[in-house]
C-alpha positions in Angstrom: -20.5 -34.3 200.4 -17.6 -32.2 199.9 -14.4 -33.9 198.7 -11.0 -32.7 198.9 -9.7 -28.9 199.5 -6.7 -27.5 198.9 -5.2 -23.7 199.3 -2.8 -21.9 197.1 -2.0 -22.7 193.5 1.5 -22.8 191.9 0.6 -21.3 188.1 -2.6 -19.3 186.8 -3.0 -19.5 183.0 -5.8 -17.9 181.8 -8.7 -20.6 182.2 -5.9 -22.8 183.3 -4.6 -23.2 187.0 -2.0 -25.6 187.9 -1.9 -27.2 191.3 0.6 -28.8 193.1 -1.6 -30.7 195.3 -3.3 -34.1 193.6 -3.2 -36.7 195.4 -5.7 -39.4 194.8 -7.0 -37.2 192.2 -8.4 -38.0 188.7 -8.4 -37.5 185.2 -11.4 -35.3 184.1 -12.4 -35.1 187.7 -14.9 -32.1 188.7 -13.6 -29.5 190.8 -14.9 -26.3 192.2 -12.1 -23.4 192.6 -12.5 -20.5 194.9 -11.3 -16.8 194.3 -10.7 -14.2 196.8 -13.9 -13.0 196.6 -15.5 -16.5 197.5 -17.1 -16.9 193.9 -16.9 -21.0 192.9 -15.9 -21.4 189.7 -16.3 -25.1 188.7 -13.6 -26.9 186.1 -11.9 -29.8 185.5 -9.0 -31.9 185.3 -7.6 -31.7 182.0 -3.4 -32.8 182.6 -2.1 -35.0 185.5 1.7 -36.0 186.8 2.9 -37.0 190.1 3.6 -34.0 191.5 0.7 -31.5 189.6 -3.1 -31.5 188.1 -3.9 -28.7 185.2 -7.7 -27.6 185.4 -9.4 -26.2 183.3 -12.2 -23.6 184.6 -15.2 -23.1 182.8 -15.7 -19.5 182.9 -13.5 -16.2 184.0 -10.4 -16.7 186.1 -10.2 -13.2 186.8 -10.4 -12.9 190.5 -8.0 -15.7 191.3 -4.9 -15.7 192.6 -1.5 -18.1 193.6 -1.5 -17.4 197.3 -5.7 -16.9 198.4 -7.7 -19.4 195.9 -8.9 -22.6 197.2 -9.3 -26.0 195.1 -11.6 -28.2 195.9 -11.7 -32.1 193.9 -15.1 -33.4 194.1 -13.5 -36.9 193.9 -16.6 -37.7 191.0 -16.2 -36.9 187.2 -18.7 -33.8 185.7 -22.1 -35.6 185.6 -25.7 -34.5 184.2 -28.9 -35.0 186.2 -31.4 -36.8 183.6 -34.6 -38.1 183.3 -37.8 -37.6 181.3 -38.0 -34.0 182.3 -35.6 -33.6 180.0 -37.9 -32.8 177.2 -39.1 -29.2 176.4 -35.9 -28.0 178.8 -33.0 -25.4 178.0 -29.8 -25.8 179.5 -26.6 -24.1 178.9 -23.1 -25.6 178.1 -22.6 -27.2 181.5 -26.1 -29.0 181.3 -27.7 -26.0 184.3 -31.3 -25.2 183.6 -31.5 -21.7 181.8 -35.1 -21.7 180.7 -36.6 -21.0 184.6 -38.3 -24.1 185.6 -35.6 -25.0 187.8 -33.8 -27.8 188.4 -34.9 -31.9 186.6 -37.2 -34.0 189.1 -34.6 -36.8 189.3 -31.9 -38.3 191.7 -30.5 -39.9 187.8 -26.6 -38.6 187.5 -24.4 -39.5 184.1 -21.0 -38.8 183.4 -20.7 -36.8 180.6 -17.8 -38.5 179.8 -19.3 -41.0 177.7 -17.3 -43.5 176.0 -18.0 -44.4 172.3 -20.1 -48.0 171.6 -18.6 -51.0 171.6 -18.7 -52.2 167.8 -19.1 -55.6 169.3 -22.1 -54.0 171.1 -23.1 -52.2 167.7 -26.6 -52.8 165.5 -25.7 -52.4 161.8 -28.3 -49.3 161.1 -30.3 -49.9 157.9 -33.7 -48.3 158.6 -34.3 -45.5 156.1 -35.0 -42.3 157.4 -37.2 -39.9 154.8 -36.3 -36.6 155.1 -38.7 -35.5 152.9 -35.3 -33.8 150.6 -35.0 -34.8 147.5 -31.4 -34.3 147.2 -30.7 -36.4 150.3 -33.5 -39.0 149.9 -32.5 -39.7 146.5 -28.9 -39.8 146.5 -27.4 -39.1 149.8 -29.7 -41.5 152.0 -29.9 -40.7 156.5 -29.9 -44.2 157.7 -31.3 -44.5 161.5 -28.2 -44.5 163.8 -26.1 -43.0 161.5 -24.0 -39.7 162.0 -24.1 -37.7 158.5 -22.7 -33.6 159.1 -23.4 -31.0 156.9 -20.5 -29.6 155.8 -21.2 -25.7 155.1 -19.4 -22.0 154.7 -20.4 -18.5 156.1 -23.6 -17.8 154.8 -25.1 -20.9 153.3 -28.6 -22.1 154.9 -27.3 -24.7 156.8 -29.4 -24.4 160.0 -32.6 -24.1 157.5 -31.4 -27.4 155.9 -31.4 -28.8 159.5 -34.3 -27.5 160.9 -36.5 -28.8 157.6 -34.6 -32.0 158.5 -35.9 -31.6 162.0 -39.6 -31.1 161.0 -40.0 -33.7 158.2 -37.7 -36.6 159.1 -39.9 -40.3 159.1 -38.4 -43.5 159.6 -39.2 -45.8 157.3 -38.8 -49.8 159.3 -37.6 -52.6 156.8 -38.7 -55.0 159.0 -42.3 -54.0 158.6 -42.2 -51.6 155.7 -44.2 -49.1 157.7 -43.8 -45.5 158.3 -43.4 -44.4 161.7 -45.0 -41.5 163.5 -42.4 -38.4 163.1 -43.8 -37.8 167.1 -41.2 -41.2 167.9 -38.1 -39.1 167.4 -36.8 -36.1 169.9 -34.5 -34.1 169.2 -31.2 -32.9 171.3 -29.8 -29.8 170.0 -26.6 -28.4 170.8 -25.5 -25.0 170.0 -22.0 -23.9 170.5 -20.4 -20.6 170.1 -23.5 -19.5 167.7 -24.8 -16.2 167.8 -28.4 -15.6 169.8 -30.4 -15.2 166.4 -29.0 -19.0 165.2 -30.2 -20.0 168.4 -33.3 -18.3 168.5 -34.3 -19.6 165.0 -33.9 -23.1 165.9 -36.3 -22.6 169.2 -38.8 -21.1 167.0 -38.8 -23.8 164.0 -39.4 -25.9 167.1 -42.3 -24.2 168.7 -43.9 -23.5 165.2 -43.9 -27.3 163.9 -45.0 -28.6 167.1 -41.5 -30.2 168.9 -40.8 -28.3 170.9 -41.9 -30.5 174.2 -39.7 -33.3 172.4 -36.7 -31.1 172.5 -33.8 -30.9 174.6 -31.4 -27.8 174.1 -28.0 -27.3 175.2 -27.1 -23.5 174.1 -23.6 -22.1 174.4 -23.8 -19.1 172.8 -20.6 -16.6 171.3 -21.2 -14.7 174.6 -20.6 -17.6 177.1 -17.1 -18.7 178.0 -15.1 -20.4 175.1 -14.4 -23.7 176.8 -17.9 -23.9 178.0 -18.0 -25.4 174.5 -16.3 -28.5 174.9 -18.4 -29.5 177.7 -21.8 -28.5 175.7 -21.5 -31.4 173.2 -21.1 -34.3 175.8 -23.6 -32.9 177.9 -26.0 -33.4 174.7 -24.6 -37.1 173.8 -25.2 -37.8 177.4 -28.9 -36.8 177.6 -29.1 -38.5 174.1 -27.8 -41.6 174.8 -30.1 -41.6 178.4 -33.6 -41.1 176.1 -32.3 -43.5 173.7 -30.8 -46.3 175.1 -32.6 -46.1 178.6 -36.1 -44.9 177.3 -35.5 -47.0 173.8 -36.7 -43.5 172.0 -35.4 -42.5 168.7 -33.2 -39.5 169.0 -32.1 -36.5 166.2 -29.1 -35.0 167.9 -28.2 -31.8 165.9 -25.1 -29.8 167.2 -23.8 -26.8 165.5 -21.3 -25.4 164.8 -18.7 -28.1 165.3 -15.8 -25.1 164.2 -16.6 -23.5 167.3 -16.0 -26.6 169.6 -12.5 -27.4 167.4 -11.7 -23.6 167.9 -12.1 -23.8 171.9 -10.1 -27.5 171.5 -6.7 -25.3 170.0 -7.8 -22.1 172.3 -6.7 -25.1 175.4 -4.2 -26.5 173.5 -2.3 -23.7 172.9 -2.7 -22.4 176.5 -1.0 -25.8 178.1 1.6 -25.6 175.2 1.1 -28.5 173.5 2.6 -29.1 170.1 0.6 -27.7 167.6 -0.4 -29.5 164.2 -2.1 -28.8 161.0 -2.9 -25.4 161.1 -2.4 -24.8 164.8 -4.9 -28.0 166.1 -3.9 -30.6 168.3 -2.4 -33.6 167.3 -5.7 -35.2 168.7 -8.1 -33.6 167.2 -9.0 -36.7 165.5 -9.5 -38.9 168.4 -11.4 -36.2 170.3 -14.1 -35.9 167.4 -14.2 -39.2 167.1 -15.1 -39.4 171.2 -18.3 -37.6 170.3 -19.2 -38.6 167.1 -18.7 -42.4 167.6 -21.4 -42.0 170.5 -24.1 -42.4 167.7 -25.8 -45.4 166.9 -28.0 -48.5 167.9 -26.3 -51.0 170.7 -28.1 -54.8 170.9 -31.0 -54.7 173.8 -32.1 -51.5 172.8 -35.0 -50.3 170.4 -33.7 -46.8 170.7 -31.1 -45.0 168.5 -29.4 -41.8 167.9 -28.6 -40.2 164.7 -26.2 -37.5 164.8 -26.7 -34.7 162.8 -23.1 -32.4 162.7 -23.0 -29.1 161.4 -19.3 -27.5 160.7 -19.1 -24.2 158.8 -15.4 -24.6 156.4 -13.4 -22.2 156.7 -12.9 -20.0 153.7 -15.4 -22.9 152.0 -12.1 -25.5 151.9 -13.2 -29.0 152.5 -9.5 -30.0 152.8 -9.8 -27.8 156.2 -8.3 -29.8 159.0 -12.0 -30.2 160.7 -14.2 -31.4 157.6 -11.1 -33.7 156.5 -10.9 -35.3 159.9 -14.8 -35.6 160.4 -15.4 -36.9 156.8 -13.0 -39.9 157.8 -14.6 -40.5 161.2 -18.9 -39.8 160.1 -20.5 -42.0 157.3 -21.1 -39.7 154.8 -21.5 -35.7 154.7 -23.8 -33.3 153.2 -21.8 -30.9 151.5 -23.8 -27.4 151.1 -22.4 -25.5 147.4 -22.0 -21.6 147.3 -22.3 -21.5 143.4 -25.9 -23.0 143.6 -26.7 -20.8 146.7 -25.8 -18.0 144.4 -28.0 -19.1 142.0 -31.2 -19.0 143.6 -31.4 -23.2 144.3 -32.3 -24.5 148.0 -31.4 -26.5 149.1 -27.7 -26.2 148.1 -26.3 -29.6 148.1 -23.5 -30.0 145.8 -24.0 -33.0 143.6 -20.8 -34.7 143.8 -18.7 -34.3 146.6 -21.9 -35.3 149.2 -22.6 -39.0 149.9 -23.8 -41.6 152.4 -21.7 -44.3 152.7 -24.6 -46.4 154.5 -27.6 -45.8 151.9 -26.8 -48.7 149.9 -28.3 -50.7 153.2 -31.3 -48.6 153.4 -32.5 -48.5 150.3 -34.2 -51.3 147.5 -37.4 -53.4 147.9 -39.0 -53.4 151.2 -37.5 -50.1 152.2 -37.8 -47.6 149.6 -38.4 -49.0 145.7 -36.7 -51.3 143.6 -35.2 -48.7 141.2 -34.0 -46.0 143.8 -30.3 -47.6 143.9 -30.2 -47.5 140.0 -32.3 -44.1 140.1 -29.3 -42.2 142.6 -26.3 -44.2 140.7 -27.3 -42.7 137.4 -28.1 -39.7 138.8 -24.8 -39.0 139.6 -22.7 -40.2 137.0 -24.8 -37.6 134.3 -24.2 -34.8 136.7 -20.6 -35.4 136.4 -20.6 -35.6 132.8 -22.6 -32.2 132.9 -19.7 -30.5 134.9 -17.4 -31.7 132.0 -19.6 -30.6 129.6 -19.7 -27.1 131.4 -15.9 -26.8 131.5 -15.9 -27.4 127.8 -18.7 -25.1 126.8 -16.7 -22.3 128.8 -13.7 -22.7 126.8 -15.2 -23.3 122.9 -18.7 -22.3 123.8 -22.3 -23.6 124.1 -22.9 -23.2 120.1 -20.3 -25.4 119.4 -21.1 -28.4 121.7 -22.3 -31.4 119.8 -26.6 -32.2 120.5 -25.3 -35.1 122.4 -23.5 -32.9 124.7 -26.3 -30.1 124.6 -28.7 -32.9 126.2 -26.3 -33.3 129.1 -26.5 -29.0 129.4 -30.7 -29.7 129.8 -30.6 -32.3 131.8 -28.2 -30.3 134.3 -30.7 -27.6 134.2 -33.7 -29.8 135.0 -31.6 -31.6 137.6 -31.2 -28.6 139.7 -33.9 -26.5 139.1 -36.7 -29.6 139.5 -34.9 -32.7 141.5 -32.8 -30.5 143.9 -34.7 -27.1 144.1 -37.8 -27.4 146.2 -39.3 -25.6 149.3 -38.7 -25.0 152.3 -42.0 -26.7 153.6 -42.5 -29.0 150.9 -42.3 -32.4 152.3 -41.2 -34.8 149.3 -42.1 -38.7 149.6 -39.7 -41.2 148.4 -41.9 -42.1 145.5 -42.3 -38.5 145.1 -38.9 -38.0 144.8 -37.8 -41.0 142.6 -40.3 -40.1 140.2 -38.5 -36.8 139.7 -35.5 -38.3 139.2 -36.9 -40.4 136.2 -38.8 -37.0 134.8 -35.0 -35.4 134.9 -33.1 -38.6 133.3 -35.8 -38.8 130.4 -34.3 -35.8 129.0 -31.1 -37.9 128.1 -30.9 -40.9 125.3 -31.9 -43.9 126.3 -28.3 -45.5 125.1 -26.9 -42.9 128.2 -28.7 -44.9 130.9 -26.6 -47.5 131.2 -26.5 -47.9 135.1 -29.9 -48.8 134.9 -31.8 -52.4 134.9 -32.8 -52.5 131.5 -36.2 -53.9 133.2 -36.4 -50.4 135.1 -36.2 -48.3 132.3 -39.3 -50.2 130.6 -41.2 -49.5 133.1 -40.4 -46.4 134.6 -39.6 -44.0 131.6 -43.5 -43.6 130.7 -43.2 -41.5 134.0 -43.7 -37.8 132.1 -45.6 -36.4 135.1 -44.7 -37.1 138.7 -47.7 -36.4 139.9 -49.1 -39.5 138.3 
């Protein structure tokens, strides 16, 4: 059913066309606007008053003009066909089938609108997901229905970080203490602004380990229009949120690279001449990330979830950036990749100290993962800080002249990275696995030093010389 047409526009604006016709029109309503050369060009309403509507068109307003363009208001919001077809399918930004197969058997339409959950409606998540990573098992714990980003630069092996994450991640139940089958989770992976070979890595980790027909992809890549990218993400959330509060399946959402979609966010800013803040963003940037992120989670009646996985690259590697400051406020936690260690040889490179989880303390202890693993992580990270203080001082009076106390702290910094944080890119650690490195590492300081463990703990876990046994 077609909705209501309109001919001529007052202002053309790049990828923005103002109209002077709105009546009975709506905020973030779809509309389909015609060139002279007939060509429809779908957007959407982005600004509203009495007397105009702003759209924003997905795509290339070359071709349109004032006087010959028609709009057309669909009188309905964006919306994405879904259903269980969804898995093993490829869509681009605007949620279209770009894999061949055509179009999803299903009269099922969502807005992609999505609202955050209701914290009234919330679940608190506390099921520990075991990503088979030391360094985020141990000490920065993925709790089921959380949203943890990894914060990365340029260069660092973020999307191998994520696509081991992919392949490995287990949810261990507290209700049961069982491990579920890694089969119960799909994946929804959104790619935005990324270059083909990012892409095309992440659709080959898939079809390698044996996902790829629990998939859903959502690809915008560098070549495809710039504002396609803030309709990618919410096309994702919405599929998510359909397997996993509809179908009750547990869903990875991974979307990268959340830069891109901020970029496009100023790119329209800018264009509708909107006061700029911190570095040129939008004063909302804050509440728009939050629009997405906040659409993670677990909601009463349902035994599905979603787990977001953000990836951001930081600019020129500075965490203070606009976008990682504003998502580190909004997510639980972030995963904070460290050139120096990627430098050195160690993988995967998560800095020590500025990464946490600010839900692990609820998935972790007896019944979930072991009785020492709170102990294990808290120690774990108050010696690492006194080995980058030991560092700074050997850099200034030199190794020789550190006191054996503070030589200890230099060798258990070495073991810590090269043994509890270095491991392969297929190695699959267990929690047990993992803890017991963390207790090889920590035997390497005086007993006197571990004083953030149960004295009981250290009893009975310090014999552990091999963690093999």
């Amino acid at each position: 059913m077609r909705g209501i047409e309109y001919k001529g526009l007052t202002r053309i604006e790049g990828p923005v066309v103002i109209t002077s016709r709105c009546r009975n029109v709506g905020y973030n309503e779809l509309v389909a606007v015609y060139g002279r050369d007939g060509k429809r060009r779908l957007g959407r309403v982005v600004d509203l008053s009495d007397e105009w509507a702003a759209i924003q068109v997905f795509g290339n307003s070359t071709g349109l003009s004032a006087d010959d363009s028609r709009v057309e208001f669909t009188g309905k919001p964006m919306e994405l066909r879904v259903g269980t077809d969804l898995l093993g399918r490829v869509f681009n930004g605007l949620g279209q089938p770009i894999d061949g197969y055509g179009d999803i058997l299903s009269s099922t339409m969502r807005d992609i609108n999505g609202l955050p959950i209701n914290p009234y409606a919330r679940v608190y998540p506390h099921d520990f997901i075991q990503t088979g990573i030391s360094a985020i098992d141990g000490m920065n714990t993925l709790i089921r229905g959380q949203k943890l980003p990894i914060f990365s630069g340029s260069g660092l092996p973020h999307n191998r970080l994520a696509a081991q994450i992919v392949r490995q991640a287990k949810i261990l139940n507290s209700a049961d203490a069982r491990i579920c089958d890694a089969g119960q989770f799909v994946i929804v992976f959104c790619a935005m602004g990324v270059k083909y070979d990012a892409a095309r890595f992440f659709l080959d980790e898939f079809e390698r380990s044996g996902v790829l027909s629990n998939v859903v992809m959502f690809l915008s890549l560098a070549d495809a229009p710039s504002l396609e990218r803030l309709i990618a993400p919410r096309c994702a959330l919405t599929a998510a949120e359909y397997l996993a509060f509809e179908k009750d399946m547990h869903v990875l959402a991974v979307m990268t690279d959340m830069t891109n979609y901020c970029e496009a966010l100023r790119e329209v800013s800018s264009i509708r001449g909107e006061v700029p803040s911190r570095k040129g963003y939008p004063g909302y940037l804050y509440s728009d990330l939050a629009s997405l992120y906040e659409r993670a989670g677990k909601i009463k009646g349902s035994d599905g979830s979603i787990t977001q996985l953000p990836i951001l690259s930081m600019p020129n590697d500075d965490i203070s950036h606009p976008i990682p400051d504003l998502s580190g406020y909004i997510t639980e936690g972030q995963i904070v990749l460290d050139r120096e260690l990627f430098q050195r040889g160690i993988y995967p490179p998560v800095a020590g100290l500025p990464s946490l989880s600010r839900l692990m303390k609820d998935g972790i202890g007896p019944g979930m993962t072991r009785e020492d693993h709170k102990d294990v992580s808290s120690q774990l990270f108050a010696a690492y800080s006194k080995v980058k203080q030991v560092r700074n001082l050997a850099s200034i009076i030199g190794e020789e002249e550190l006191s054996d106390h503070d030589k200890s702290y230099l060798q258990f910094g070495e073991q810590f990275e090269r043994v509890f944080l270095t491991q392969g890119e297929t190695e699959n650690r267990s929690i047990d696995y993992t803890l017991d490195l963390g207790w090889q590492v920590l035997s390497t300081l005086p007993k006197d030093d571990l004083l953030r463990i149960n004295h009981e703990f250290i009893e009975k876990y310090t014999k552990i010389g091999n963690p093999n046994s």
